[in-house]
C-alpha positions in Angstrom: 34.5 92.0 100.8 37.6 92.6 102.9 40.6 94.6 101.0 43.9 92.6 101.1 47.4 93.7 101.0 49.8 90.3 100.8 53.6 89.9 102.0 56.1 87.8 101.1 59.4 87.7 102.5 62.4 85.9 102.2 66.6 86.5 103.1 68.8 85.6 101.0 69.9 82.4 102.9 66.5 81.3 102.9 66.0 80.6 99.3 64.0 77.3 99.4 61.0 75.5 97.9 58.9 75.9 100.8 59.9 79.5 101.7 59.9 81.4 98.2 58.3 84.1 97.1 56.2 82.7 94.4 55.7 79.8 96.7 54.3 82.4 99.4 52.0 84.6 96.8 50.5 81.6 95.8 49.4 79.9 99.4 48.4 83.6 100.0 46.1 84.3 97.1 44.4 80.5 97.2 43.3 81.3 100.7 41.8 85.0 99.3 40.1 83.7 96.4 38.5 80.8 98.5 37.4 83.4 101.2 36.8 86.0 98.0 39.1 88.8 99.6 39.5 90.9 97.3 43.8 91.4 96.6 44.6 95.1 96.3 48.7 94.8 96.5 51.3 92.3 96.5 54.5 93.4 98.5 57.8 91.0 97.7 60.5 91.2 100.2 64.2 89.8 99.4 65.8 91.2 103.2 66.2 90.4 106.4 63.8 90.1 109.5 66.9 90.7 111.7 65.3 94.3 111.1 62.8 94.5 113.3 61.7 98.1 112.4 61.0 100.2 109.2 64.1 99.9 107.3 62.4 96.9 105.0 61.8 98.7 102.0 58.6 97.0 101.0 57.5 96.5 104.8 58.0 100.8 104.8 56.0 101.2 101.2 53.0 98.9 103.5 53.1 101.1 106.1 53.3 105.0 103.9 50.0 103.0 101.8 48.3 102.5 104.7 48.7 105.4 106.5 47.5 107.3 103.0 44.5 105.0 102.3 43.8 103.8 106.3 39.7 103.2 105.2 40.6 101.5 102.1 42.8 98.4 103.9 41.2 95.8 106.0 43.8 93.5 105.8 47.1 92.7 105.9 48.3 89.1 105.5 51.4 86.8 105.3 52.6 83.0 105.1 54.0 82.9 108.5 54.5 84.5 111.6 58.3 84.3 110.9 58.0 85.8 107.4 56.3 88.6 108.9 58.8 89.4 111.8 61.6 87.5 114.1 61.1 90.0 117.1 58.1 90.5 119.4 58.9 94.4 120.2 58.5 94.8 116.0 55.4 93.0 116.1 53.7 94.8 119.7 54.5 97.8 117.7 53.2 96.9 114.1 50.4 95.6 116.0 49.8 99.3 118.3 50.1 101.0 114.9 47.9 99.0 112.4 45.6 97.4 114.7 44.7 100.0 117.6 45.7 103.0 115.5 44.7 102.8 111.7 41.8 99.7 112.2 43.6 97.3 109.9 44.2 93.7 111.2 47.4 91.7 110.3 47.6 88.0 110.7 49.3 84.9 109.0 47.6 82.3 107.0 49.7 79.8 109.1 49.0 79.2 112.7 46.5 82.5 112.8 46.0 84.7 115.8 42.6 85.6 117.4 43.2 89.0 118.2 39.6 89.5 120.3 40.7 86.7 122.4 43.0 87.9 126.0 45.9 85.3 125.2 46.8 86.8 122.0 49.5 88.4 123.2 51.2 85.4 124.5 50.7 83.6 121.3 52.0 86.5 119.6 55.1 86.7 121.4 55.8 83.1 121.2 55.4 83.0 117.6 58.3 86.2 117.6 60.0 84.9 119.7 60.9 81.5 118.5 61.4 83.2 115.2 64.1 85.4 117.0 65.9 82.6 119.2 66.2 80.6 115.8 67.3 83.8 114.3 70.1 84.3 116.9 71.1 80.5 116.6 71.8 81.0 113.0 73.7 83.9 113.4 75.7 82.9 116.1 76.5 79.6 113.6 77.5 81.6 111.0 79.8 83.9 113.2 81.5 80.9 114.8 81.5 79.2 111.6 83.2 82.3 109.7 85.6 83.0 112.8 86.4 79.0 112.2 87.0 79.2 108.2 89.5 82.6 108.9 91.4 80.6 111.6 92.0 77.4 109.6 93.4 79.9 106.8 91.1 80.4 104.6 89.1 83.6 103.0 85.3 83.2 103.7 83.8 86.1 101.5 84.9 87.3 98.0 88.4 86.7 97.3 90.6 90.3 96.5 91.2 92.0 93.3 94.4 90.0 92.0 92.3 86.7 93.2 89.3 84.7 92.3 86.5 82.6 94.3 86.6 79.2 92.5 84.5 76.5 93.2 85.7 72.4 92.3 83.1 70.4 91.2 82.1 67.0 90.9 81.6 64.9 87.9 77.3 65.8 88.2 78.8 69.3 88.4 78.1 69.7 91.8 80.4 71.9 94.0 82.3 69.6 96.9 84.9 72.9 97.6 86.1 76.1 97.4 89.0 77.6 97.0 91.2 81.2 96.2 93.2 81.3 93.1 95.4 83.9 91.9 93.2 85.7 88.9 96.2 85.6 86.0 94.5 88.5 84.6 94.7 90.4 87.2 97.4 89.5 89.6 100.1 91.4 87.5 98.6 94.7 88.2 98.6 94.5 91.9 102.3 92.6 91.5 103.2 95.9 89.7 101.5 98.5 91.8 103.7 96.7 95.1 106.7 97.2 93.2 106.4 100.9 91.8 105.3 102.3 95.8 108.6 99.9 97.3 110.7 101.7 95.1 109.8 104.9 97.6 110.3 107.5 94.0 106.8 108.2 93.3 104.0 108.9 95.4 101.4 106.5 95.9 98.7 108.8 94.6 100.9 109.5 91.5 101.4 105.8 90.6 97.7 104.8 91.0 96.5 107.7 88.1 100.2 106.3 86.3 99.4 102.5 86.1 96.1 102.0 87.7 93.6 104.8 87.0 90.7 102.7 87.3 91.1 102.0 90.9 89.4 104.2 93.2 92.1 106.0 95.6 90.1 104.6 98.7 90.6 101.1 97.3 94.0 101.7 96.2 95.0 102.2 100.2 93.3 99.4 101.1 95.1 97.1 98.4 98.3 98.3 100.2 97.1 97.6 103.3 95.6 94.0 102.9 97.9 91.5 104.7 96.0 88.7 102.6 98.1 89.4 99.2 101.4 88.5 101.3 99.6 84.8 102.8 98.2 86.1 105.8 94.4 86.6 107.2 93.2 88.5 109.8 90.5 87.3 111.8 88.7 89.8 113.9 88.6 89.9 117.6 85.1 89.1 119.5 84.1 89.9 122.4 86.0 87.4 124.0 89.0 86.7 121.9 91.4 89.0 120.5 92.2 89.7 116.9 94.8 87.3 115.4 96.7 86.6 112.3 97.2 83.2 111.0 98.8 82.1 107.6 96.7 81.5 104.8 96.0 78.6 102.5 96.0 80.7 99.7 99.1 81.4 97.5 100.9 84.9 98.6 100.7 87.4 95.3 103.5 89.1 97.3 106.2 88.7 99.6 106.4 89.6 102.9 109.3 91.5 102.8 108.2 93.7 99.3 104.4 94.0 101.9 106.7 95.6 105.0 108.4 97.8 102.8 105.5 99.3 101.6 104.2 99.2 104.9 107.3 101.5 106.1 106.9 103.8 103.2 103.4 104.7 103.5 104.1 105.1 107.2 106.7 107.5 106.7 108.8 104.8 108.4 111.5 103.9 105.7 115.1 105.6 105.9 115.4 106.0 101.9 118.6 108.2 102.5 121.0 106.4 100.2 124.4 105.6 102.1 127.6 105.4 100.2 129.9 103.0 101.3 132.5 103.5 98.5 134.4 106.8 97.5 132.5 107.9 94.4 134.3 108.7 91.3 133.4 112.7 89.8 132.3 110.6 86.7 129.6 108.9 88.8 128.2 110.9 91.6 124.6 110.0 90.4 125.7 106.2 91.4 123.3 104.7 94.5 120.9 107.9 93.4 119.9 106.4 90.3 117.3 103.2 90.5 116.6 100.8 87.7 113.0 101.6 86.5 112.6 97.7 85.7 114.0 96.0 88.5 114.3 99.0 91.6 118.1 98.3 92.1 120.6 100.6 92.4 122.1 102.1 89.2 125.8 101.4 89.5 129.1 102.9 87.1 132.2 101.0 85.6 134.6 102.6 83.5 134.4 100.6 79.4 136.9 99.7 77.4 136.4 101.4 73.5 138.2 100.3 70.6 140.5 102.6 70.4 141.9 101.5 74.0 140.5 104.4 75.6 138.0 104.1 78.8 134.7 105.7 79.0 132.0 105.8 81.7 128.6 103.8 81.6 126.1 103.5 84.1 124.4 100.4 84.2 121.4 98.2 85.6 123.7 95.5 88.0 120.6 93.0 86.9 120.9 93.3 82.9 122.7 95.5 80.5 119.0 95.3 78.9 117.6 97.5 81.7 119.9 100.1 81.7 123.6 101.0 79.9 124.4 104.2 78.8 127.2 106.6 79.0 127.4 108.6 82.2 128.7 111.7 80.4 125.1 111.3 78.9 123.3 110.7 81.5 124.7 113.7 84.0 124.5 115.8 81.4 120.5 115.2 81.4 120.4 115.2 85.1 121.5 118.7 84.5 119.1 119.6 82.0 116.0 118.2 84.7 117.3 120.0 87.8 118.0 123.0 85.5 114.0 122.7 85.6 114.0 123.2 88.6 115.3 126.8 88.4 112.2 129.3 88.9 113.0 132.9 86.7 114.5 135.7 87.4 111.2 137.6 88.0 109.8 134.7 89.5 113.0 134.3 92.3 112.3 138.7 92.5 108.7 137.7 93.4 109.3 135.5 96.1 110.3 137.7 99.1 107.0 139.3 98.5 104.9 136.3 98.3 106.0 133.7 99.7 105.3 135.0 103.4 101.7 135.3 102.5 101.4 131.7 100.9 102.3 130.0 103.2 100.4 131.3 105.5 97.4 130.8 103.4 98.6 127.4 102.6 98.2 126.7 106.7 95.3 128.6 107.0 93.6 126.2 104.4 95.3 123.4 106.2 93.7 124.3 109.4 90.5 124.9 108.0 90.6 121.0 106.8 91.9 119.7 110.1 89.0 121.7 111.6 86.7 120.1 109.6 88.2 116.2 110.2 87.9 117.4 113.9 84.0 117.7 113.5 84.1 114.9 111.6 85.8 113.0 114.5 83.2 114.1 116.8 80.4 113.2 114.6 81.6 110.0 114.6 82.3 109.5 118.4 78.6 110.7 119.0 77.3 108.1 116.4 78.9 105.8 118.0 77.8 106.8 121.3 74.2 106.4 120.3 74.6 103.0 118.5 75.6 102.0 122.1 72.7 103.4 123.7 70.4 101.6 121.0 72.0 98.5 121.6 71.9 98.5 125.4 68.2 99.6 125.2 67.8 96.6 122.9 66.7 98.7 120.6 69.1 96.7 117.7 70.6 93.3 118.3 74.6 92.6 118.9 75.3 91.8 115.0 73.6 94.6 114.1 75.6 96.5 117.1 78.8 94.8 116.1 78.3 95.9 111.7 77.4 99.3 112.9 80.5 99.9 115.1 82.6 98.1 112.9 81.6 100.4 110.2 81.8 103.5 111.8 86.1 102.6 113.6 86.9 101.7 110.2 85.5 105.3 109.3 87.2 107.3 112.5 90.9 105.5 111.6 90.5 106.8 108.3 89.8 110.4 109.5 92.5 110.2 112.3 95.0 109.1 109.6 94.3 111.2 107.4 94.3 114.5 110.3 97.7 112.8 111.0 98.9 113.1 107.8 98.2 117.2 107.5 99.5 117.6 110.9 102.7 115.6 109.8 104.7 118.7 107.9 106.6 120.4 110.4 106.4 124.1 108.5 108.2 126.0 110.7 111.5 124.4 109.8 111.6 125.6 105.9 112.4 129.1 107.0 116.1 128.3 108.5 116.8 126.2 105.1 115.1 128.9 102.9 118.1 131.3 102.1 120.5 128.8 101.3 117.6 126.5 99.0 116.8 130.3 97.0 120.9 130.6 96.7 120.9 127.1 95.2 118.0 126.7 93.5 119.1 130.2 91.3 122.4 128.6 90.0 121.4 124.5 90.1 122.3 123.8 86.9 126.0 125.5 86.8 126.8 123.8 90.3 125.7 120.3 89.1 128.1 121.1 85.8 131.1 122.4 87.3 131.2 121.5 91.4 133.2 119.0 92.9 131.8 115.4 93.1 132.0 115.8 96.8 130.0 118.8 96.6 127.5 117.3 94.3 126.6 114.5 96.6 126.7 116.3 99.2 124.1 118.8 97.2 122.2 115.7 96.1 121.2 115.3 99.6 120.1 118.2 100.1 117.7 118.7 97.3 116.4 115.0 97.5 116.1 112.8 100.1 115.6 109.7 98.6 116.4 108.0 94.9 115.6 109.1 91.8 113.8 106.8 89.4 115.9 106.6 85.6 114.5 105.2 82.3 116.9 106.3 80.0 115.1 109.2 78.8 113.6 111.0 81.6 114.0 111.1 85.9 111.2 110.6 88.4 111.1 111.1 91.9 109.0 111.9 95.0 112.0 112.4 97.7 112.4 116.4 96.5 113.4 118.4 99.8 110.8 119.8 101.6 111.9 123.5 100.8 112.7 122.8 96.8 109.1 121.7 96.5 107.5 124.3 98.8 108.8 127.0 96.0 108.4 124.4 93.3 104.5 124.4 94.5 104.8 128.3 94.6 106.3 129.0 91.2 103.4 126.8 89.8 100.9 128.6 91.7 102.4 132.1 90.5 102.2 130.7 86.7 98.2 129.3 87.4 99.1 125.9 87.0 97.7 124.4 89.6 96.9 120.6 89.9 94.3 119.2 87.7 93.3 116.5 90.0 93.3 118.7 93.1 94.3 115.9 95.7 95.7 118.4 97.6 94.6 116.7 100.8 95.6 112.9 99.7 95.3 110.0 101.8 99.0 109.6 100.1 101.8 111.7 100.1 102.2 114.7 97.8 103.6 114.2 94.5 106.9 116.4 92.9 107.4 117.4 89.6 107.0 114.9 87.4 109.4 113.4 85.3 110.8 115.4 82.4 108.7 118.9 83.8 110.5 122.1 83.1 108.1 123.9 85.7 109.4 127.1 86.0 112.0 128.1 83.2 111.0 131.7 82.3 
């Protein structure tokens, strides 16, 4: 009585009648109780033949079985040739292996090969090989067919967080289309998440663990970054046509001027120095610094008419009094009391000539060490990609194979290049020449802000932030401090062990400043 081992193997587009498993297991063990085999295993397979090596994962437990029980196997047997394999080299080598190596014969129940005969290597290898030809027509379909659905605008996987795949149905409930939809649920969010990095007050990184924790930062950059939420697609290039962008079908969740802007920030392209047009009155020297937290536009001031017939400042939101009103003697005074937060201690400031020399070269020193290690990284990556080539053009793996496994590993390299760009960025060397005059201002900020000219103040204000500062009414956030201020901001925390919780120290996003509200170094 011969020992059997049956396998049945389908993809996932090949989900049919006459191709399913159970369909498969039951042909198979028919024929074996007819012939009384006797059925030692059963092997089910839901992946592709495209992988004509060991990378099946129930084709790979067949092979470890056999090689651990080679006298206790005589058999190994399947529907079809094509269930069993869509490449002749796969099946010359399962055959060298199983056959000539271990003694265990393979065959199908369909169309069966006579193995002691001299032509049964042509027959094998036309079996295969029609298998694989089929096998490449299909793929190619499906490229050309995909490449088709992105260039008439629409999406042809799963639709983006913010939208959802729907499909329209017919009365019998049967599907005639599909279509993208903004997800109601969901869109808000991603609305929200544009909005807050436009703004160009907080950094990215900051705003994702402020509104959208849940989102991993990897796909946080990439929900920046998708051109598909402002009604464009991207269809990748070929081998013979370029990469283009058409518009999509879909309705944009975003518009294509709010997309850019983010674009700019997260490039490091945006010019957020505010420019004032107007000379600004000493009552309102926060104006065009100060951003509405509900709408991003610029705070602006107006003198009020009290009852008494006397004028007092406000600053208001220019979109609704609802946003933002309140009296500007109020609101510079708690500008004061944040920047006044900003003011390291008197043993702290006596610290700083000693240490700060030696942090910052530390601070390098670690940043070297993780641009030496993207570097190797790089290389890693260049050499994968060198020996996917060399696979491929020994035909060891087939182009769409070739093509995912490239793909994959560019997407991988721009990610490490970016993020080696964004460490190499900083241009240290220029903080000392500022140093002397940021430790002179940084010891008195609160008394300059209280008694200086306006002038001075917005001259000051560009100095110590380089952008716009974000106002609710109760507290100020920003991510525009100058490079200097938070260099010793960083240091003071360091001094008082109060280093970052979430150690992103090497984000894919710029660095956050002190949060809104912080008194970080008030001795």
């Amino acid at each position: 009585m011969k020992n059997v081992i049956l396998y049945c193997r389908v993809s996932s587009d090949e989900q049919k009648t006459n191709t399913s498993l159970d369909f498969q297991e039951k042909k198979l063990r028919q024929h074996c109780d007819k012939h009384e085999y006797n059925v030692i295993a059963c092997y089910k397979e839901d992946f592709s033949a495209k992988h004509h090596d060991f990378v099946r994962p129930e084709m790979k437990k067949i092979r470890d079985y056999c090689k651990a029980h080679k006298n206790e196997v005589d058999m190994i047997l399947f529907l079809r040739w094509d269930r069993f394999a869509r490449n002749p080299e796969f099946a010359y080598a399962f055959k060298r292996i199983f056959m000539d190596e271990w003694g265990i014969e393979f065959n199908a129940l369909e169309s069966p090969i006579d193995f002691s005969a001299t032509e049964w290597s042509s027959s094998l290898g036309n079996y295969c090989a029609a298998a694989h030809t089929e096998n490449n027509k299909i793929s190619r379909r499906t490229r050309d067919g995909v490449r088709e659905t992105l260039l008439s605008g629409r999406l042809a996987n799963k639709a983006p967080r913010g939208y959802k795949n729907v499909h329209i149905t017919d009365d019998k409930g049967i599907t005639i289309a599909k279509t993208i939809e903004i997800d109601d649920e969901k869109a808000p969010l991603i609305r929200a998440i544009f909005n807050e990095v436009a703004k160009g007050v907080e950094a990215p990184c900051a705003i994702r663990r402020r509104i959208a924790p849940e989102i991993p930062e990897s796909t946080f950059l990439d929900i920046l970054r998708n051109i598909f939420y402002k009604g464009k697609i991207r269809v990748p290039a070929t081998k013979t046509e370029p990469e283009v962008i058409v518009d999509g079908l879909h309705t944009l969740l975003v518009t294509e001027e709010l997309f850019d802007t983010v674009q700019d920030i997260i490039d490091g392209k945006r010019k957020k120095q505010p420019k004032l047009t107007k000379p600004i009155k000493p009552e309102f020297y926060l104006r065009k610094y100060l951003i509405c937290p509900h709408c991003g536009r610029a705070i602006t001031g107006a003198f009020s008419t009290g009852g008494s017939g006397g004028k007092y400042p406000y600053y208001f939101c220019p979109t609704s009094g609802k946003h933002l009103r309140m009296s500007a003697d109020t609101v510079n005074a708690a500008f004061v009391d944040y920047v006044s937060g900003l003011r390291p201690s008197d043993m702290i400031m006596k610290l700083y000539s000693e240490v700060l020399n030696d942090l910052r070269k530390e601070n390098a020193r670690d940043i070297r060490a993780v641009i030496d290690k993207i570097d190797s990284e790089i290389y890693e990556m260049n050499e994968r990609m060198n020996k996917i080539e060399d696979k491929y053009l020994d035909g060891e793996i087939d182009k769409e194979a070739y093509n995912r496994m490239i793909n994959r590993q560019k997407q991988l390299l721009k990610a490490a290049e970016d993020r080696k760009e964004l460490l190499e960025t900083p241009n240290r060397s220029k903080i000392e020449p500022q140093l002397k005059y940021a430790m002179s201002l940084i010891t008195n900020i609160d008394k300059f802000f209280q008694y200086a000219p306006a002038e001075v103040k917005i001259r000051a204000l560009s100095s110590i932030f380089s952008g716009k500062l974000e106002f609710d009414g109760k507290i100020f956030r920003t991510d525009n401090l100058n490079s200097v201020l938070a260099l010793i901001y960083q240091q003071t925390n360091e001094l008082r062990g109060l280093k970052n919780k979430s150690e992103e120290s090497f984000s894919t996003f710029p660095a956050s400043v002190p949060g809104a509200g912080v008194e970080p170094a008030q001795g």
